[in-house]
mmCIF file of the C-alpha atoms, coordinates in Angstrom:
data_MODEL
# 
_entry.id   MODEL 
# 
loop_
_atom_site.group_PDB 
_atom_site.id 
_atom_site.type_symbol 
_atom_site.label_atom_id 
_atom_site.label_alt_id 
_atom_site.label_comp_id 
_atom_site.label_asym_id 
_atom_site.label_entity_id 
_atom_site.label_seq_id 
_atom_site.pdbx_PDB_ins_code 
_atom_site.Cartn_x 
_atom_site.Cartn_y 
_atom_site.Cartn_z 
_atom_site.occupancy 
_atom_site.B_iso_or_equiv 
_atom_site.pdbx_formal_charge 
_atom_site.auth_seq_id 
_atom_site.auth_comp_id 
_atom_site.auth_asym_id 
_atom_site.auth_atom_id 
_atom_site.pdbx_PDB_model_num 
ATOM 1  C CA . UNK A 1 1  ? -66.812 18.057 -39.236 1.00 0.00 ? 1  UNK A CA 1 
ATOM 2  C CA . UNK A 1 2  ? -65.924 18.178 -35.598 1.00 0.00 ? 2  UNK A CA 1 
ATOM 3  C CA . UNK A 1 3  ? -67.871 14.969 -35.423 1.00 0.00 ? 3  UNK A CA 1 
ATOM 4  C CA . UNK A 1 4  ? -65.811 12.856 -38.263 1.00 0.00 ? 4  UNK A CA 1 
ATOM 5  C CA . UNK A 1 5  ? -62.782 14.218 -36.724 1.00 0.00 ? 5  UNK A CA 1 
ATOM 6  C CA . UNK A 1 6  ? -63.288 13.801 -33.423 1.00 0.00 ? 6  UNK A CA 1 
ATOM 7  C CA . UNK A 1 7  ? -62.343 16.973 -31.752 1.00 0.00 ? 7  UNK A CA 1 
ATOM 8  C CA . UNK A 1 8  ? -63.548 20.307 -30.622 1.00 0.00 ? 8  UNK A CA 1 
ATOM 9  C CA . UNK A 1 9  ? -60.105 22.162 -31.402 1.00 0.00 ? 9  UNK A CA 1 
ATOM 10 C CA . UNK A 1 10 ? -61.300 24.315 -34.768 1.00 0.00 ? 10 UNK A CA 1 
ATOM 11 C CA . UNK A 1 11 ? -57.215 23.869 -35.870 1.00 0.00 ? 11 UNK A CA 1 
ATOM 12 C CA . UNK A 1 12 ? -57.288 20.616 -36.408 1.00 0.00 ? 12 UNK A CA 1 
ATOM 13 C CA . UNK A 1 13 ? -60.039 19.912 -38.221 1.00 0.00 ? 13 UNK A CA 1 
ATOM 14 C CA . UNK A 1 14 ? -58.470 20.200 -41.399 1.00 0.00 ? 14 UNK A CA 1 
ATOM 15 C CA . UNK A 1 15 ? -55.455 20.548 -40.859 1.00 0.00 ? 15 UNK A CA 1 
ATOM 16 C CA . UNK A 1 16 ? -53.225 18.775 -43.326 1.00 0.00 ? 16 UNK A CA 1 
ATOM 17 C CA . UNK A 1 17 ? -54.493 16.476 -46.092 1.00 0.00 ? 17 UNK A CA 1 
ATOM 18 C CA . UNK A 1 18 ? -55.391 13.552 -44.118 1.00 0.00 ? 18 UNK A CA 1 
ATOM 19 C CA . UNK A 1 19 ? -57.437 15.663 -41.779 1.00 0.00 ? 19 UNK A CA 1 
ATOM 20 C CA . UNK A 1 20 ? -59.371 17.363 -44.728 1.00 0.00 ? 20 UNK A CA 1 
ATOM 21 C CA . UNK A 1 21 ? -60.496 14.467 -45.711 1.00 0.00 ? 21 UNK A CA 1 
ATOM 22 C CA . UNK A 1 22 ? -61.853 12.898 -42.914 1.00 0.00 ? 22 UNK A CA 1 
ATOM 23 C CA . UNK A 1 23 ? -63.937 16.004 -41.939 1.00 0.00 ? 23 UNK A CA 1 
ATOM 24 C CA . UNK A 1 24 ? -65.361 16.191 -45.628 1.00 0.00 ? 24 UNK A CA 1 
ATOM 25 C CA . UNK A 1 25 ? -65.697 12.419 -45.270 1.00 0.00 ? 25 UNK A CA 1 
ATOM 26 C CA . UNK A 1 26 ? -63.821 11.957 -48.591 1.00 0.00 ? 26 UNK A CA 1 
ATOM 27 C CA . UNK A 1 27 ? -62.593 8.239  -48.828 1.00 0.00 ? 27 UNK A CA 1 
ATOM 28 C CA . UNK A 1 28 ? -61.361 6.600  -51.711 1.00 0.00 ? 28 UNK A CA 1 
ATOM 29 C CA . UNK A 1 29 ? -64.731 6.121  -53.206 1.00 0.00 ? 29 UNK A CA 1 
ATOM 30 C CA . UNK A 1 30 ? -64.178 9.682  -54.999 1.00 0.00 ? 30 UNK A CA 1 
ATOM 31 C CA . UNK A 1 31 ? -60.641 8.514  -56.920 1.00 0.00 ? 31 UNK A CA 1 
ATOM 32 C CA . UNK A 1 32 ? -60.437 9.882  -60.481 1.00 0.00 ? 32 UNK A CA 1 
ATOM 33 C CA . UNK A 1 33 ? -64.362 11.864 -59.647 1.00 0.00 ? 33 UNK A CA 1 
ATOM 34 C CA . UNK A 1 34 ? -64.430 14.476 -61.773 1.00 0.00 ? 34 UNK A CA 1 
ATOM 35 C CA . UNK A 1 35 ? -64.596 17.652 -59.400 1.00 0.00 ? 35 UNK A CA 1 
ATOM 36 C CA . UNK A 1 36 ? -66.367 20.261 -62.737 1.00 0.00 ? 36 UNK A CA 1 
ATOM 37 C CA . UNK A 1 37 ? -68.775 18.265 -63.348 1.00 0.00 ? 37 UNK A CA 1 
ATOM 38 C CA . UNK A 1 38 ? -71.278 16.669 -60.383 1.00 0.00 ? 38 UNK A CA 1 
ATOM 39 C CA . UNK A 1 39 ? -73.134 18.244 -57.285 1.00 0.00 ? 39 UNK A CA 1 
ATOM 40 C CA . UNK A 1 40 ? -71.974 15.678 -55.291 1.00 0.00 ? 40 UNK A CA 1 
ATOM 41 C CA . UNK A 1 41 ? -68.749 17.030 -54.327 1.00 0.00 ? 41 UNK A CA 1 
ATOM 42 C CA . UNK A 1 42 ? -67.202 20.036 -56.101 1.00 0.00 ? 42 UNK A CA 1 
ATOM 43 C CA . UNK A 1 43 ? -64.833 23.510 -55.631 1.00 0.00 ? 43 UNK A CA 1 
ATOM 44 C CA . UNK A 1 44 ? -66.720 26.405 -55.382 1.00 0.00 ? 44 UNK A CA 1 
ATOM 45 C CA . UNK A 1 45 ? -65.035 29.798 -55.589 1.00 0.00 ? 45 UNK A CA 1 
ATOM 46 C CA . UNK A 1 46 ? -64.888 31.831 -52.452 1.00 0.00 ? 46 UNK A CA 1 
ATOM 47 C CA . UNK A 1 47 ? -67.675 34.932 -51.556 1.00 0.00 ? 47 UNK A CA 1 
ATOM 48 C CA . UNK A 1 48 ? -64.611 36.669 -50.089 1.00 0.00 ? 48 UNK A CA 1 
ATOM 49 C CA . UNK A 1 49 ? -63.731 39.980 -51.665 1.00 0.00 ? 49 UNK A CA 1 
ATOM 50 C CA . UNK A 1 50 ? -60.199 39.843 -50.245 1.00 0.00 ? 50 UNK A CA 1 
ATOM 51 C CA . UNK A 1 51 ? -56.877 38.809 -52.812 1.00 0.00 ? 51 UNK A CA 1 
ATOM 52 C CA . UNK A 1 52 ? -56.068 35.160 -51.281 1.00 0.00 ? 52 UNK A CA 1 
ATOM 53 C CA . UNK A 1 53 ? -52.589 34.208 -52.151 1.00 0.00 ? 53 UNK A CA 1 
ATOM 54 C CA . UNK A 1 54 ? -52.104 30.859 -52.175 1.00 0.00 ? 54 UNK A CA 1 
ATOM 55 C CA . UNK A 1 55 ? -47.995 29.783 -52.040 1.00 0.00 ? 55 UNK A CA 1 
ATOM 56 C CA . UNK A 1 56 ? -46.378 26.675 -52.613 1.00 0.00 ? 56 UNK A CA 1 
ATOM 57 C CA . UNK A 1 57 ? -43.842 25.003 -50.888 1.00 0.00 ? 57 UNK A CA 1 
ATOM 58 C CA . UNK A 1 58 ? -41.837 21.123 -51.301 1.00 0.00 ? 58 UNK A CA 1 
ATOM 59 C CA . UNK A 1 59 ? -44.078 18.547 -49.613 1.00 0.00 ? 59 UNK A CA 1 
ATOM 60 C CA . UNK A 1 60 ? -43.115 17.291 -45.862 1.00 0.00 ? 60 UNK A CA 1 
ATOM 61 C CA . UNK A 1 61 ? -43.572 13.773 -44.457 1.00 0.00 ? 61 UNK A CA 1 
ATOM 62 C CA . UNK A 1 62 ? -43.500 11.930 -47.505 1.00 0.00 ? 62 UNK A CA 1 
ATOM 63 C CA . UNK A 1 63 ? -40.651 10.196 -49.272 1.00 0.00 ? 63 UNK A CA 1 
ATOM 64 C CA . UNK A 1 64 ? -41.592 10.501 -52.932 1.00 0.00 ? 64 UNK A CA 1 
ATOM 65 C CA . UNK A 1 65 ? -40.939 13.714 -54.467 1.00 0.00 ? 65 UNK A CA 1 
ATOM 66 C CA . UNK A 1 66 ? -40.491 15.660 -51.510 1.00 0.00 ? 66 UNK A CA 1 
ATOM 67 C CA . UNK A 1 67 ? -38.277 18.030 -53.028 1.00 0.00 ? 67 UNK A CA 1 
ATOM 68 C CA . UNK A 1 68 ? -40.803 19.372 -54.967 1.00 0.00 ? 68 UNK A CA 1 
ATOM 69 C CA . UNK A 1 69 ? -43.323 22.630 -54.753 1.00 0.00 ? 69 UNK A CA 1 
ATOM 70 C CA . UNK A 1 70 ? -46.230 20.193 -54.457 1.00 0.00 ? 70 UNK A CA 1 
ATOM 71 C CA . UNK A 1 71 ? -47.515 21.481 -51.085 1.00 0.00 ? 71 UNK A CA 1 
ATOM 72 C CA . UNK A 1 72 ? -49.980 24.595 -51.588 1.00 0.00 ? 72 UNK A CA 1 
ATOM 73 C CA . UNK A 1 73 ? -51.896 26.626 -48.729 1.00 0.00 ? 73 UNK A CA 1 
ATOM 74 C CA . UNK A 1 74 ? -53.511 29.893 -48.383 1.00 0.00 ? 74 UNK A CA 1 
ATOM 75 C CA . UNK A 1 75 ? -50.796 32.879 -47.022 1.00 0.00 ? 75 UNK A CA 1 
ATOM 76 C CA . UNK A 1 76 ? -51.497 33.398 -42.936 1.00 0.00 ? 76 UNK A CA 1 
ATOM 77 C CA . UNK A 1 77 ? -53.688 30.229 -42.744 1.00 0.00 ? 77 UNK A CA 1 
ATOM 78 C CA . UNK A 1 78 ? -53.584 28.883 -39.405 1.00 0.00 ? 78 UNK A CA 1 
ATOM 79 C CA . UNK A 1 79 ? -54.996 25.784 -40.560 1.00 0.00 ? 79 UNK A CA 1 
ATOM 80 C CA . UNK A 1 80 ? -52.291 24.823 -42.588 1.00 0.00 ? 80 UNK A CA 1 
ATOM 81 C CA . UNK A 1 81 ? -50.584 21.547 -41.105 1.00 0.00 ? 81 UNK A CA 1 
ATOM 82 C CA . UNK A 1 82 ? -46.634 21.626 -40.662 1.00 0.00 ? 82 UNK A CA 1 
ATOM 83 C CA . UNK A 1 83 ? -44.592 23.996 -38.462 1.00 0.00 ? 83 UNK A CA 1 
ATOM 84 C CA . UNK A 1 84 ? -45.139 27.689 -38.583 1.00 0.00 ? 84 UNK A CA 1 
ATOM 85 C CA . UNK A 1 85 ? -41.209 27.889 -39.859 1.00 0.00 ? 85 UNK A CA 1 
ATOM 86 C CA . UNK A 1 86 ? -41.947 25.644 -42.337 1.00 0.00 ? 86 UNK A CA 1 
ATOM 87 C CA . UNK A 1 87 ? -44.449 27.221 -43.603 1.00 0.00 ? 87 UNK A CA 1 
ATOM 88 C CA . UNK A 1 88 ? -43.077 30.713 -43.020 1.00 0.00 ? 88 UNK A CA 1 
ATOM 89 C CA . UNK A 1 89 ? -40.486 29.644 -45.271 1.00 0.00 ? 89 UNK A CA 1 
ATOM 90 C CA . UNK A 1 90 ? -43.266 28.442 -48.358 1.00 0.00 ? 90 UNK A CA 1 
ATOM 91 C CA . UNK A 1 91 ? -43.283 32.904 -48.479 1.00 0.00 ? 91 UNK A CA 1 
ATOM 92 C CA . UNK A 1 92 ? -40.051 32.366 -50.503 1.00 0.00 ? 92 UNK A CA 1 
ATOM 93 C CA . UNK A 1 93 ? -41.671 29.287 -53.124 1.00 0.00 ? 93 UNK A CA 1 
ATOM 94 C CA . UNK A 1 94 ? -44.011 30.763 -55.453 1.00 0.00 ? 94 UNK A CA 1 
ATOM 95 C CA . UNK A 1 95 ? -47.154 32.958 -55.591 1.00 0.00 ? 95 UNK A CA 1 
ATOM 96 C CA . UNK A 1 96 ? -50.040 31.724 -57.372 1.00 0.00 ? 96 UNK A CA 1 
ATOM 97 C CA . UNK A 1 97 ? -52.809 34.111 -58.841 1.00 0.00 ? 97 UNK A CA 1 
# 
């Protein structure tokens, strides 16, 4: 990962959507894959015993839709992109079992 991304600052390796996908090396070959059904690329759950909370929040540096709760992120995650106010303020959007 540090490799893709060039960098040996652990915060910015995935740090925003962009980011994430360059360190996975996700390109646009993997539109429309279907993420329940290959080994190739899929979402496992976590081995942590810990509740995660996972909040939502209107998306930021985008044009379309940007009043929206489309923006999600693990609560406390320092590797969530966007200022720490703005994301500070995603503890008032919604909570997500």
């Amino acid at each position: 990962m540090q490799n893709r991304r060039r960098t040996e600052t652990l915060r910015d390796l995935c740090r925003g959507p962009a980011r994430l996908t360059e360190a996975f090396a996700i390109d646009r070959g993997l539109n429309g894959w279907n993420l329940t059904k290959t080994n190739r690329l899929w979402i496992a759950e976590g081995g942590s015993s810990a509740k995660t909370v996972i909040l939502s929040s209107p998306r930021i540096g985008v044009t379309s839709a940007h009043d929206l709760p489309l923006r999600f992120f693990v609560e406390g995650s320092a590797f969530v992109s966007g200022t720490r106010r703005l994301n500070e303020a995603g503890l008032a959007g919604s909570h997500i079992d």
